[in-house]
N, C-alpha and C positions, 0 to 999 in steps of 0.2 A: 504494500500500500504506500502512494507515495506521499498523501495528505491525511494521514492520522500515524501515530505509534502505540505499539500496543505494549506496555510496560505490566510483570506479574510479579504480584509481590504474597507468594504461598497461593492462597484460594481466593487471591483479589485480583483482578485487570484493571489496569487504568487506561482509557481512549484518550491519549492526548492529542486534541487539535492541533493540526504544526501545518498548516496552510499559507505560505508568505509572511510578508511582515504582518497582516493585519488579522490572517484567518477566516478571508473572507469564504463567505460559502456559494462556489459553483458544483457543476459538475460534478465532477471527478471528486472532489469532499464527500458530496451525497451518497457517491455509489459505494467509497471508501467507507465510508458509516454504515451503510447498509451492512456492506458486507462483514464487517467488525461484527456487529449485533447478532448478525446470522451465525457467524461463527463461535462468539461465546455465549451466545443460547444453549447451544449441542454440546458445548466443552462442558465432560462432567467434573474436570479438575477445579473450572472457577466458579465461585461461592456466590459471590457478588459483585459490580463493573460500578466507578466510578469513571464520569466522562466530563474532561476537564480541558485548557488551554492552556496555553505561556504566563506566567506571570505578567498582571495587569492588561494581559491579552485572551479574552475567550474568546470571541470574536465579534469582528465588526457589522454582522449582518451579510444579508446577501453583495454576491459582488455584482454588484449593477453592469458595471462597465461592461462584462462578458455577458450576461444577459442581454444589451443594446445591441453589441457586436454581433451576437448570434439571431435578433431578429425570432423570428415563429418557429423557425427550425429548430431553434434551440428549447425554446419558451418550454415546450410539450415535456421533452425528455426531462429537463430538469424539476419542472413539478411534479412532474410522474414519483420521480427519486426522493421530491422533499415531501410528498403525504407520505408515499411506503415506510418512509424512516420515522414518522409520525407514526405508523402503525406499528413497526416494529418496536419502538421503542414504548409505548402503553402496553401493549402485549408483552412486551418482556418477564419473564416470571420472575427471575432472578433481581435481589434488591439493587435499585440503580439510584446512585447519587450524583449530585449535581455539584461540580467543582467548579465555581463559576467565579473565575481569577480577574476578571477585569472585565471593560464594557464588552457590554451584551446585548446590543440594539436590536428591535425589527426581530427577522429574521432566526436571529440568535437567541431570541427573547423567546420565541415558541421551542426551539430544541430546547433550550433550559428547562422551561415547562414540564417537558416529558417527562421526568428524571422524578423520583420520586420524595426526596428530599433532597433543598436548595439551598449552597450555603454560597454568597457572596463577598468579595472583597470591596472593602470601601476605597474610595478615593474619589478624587472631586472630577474625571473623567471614566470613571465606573459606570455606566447607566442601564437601562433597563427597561426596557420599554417598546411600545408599536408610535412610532413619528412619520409614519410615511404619507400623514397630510403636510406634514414642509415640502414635498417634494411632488405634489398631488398625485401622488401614487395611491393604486387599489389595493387594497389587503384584500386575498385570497381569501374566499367566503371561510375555508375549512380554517385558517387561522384565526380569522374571527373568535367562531365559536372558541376556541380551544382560549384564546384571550379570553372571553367572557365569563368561561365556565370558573378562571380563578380569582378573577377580576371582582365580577358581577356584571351582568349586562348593564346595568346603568352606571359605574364607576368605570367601565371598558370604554364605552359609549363616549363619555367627559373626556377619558384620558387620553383616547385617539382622536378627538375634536380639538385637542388643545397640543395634539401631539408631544405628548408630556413623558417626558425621560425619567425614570426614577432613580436615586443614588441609591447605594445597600439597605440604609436605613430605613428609606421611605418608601423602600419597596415592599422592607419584611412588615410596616405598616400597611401597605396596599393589599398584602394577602397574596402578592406573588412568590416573594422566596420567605423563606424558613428559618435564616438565620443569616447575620454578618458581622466579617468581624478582618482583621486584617489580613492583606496580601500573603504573607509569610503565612499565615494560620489558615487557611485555605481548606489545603490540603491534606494536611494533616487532621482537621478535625473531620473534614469528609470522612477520612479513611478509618477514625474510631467511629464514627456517626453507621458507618458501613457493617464496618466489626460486630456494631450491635445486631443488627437487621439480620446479619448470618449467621448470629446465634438461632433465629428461628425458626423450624426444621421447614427445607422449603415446599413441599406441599399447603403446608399452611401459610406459608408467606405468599405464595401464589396465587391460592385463594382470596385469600381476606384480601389481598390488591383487587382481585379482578371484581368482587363484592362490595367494595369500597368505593371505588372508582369507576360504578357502571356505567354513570352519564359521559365522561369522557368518552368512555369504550361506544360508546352510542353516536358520540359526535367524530373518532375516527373510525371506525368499524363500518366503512361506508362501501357499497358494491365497485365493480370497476367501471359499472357503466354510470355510476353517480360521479365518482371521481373524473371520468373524462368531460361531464359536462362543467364542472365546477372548474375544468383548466380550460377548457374553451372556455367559457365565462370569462374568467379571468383574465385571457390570450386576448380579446375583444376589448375589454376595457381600459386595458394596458396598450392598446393600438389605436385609439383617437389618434386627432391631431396636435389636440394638448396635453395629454399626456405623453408622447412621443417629445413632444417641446421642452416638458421638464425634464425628462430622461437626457435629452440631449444639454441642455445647461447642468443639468448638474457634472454629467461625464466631461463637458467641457472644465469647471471649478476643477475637478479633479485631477486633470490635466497641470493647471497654472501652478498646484500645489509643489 
């Protein structure tokens, strides 16, 4: 894989993100995830998978640029890749924690989600959140929901009309993550936070997830033929002529950087 690492420490995996400097998420990340998830599902050596990034880098959200570059050709394959990993990753039986090192925008903000317990680092470029009205961009119906269900529909609602970023603090206040606490402590509390969850035997941890968590499982647990209309949807609203306009100024900004 050449955009994650897969680090075993006894009966634990860590996915670490190591995508460029910023971690952004195309392609080739997605299928790399996928195929991680796939393969320590089946592994009966590992207990439990924390999935985590670089210090002060989880990652930056989608990477737009490649997205613009690729046009409709692209658009398909790659949200095909980002629900599956959204399915795999709810379905996963096995306890999944969320090392979430640094900002975590958009994009980033819904993998984190998936992960079962979330722990963030603070810093004042740390962020958290769905912003993609600065940029009049559409959030993907199925992101949506999966926002809402931890948000609430009507604080999801505000916080994407105001495209509002969260810091660690004011996230584990929003009801998105779990816990935060410094960069250096990350990791390490994931990995006891983990330790616990593998104490219990996993048939019943698998359960009581999938019992626990059934609205989720309702709002990914979607057919394939729901899923292709929700990426046409998608593919169509993201192809206007003004939204095409934002994409293009912002990938120019990007450029000047």
């Amino acid at each position: 894989m050449d955009t994650v690492q897969i680090h075993r420490k006894k009966s634990q995996a860590i996915i670490e993100i190591d995508n460029g400097k910023v971690n952004a998420i195309n392609l080739p990340l997605l299928q790399d995830l996928n195929e991680a998830f796939a393969q320590l599902q089946f592994d009966e050596t590992v207990k439990g998978v924390i999935l985590t990034g670089r210090p002060n880098c989880f990652s930056a959200g989608l990477d737009i640029v490649s997205l613009a570059m690729g046009g409709v050709e692209l658009a398909g394959p790659f949200w095909r890749a980002y629900f599956q990993l959204c399915q795999k990753m709810i379905r996963f039986p096995k306890p999944l924690v969320g090392a979430i090192t640094g900002y975590a925008p958009a994009g980033a903000t819904i993998l984190a989600l998936m992960t079962d317990y979330k722990i963030m680092a603070r810093g004042p470029k740390h962020v958290f959140g769905m912003h993609e009205f600065k940029m009049n961009l559409q959030i993907p119906e199925l992101l949506c929901h999966i926002y809402a269900y931890y948000a609430g529909e009507k604080n999801a609602w505000l916080a994407v009309q105001q495209a509002r970023l969260f810091q660690a603090d004011e996230a584990v206040q929003a009801g998105l993550i779990n816990e935060a606490t410094e960069v250096d402590e990350v990791l390490p509390k994931a990995e006891a936070y983990l330790k616990k969850l593998m104490y219990v035997t996993p048939r019943v941890y698998a359960d009581s997830k999938r019992y626990l968590t059934r609205q989720l499982h309702q709002i990914v647990d979607l057919s394939d033929e729901r899923i292709e209309e929700m990426i046409a949807e998608h593919i169509e609203a993201s192809n206007t002529p003004e939204a095409q306009m934002m994409v293009k100024m912002f990938v120019e900004q990007l450029k000047k950087k």
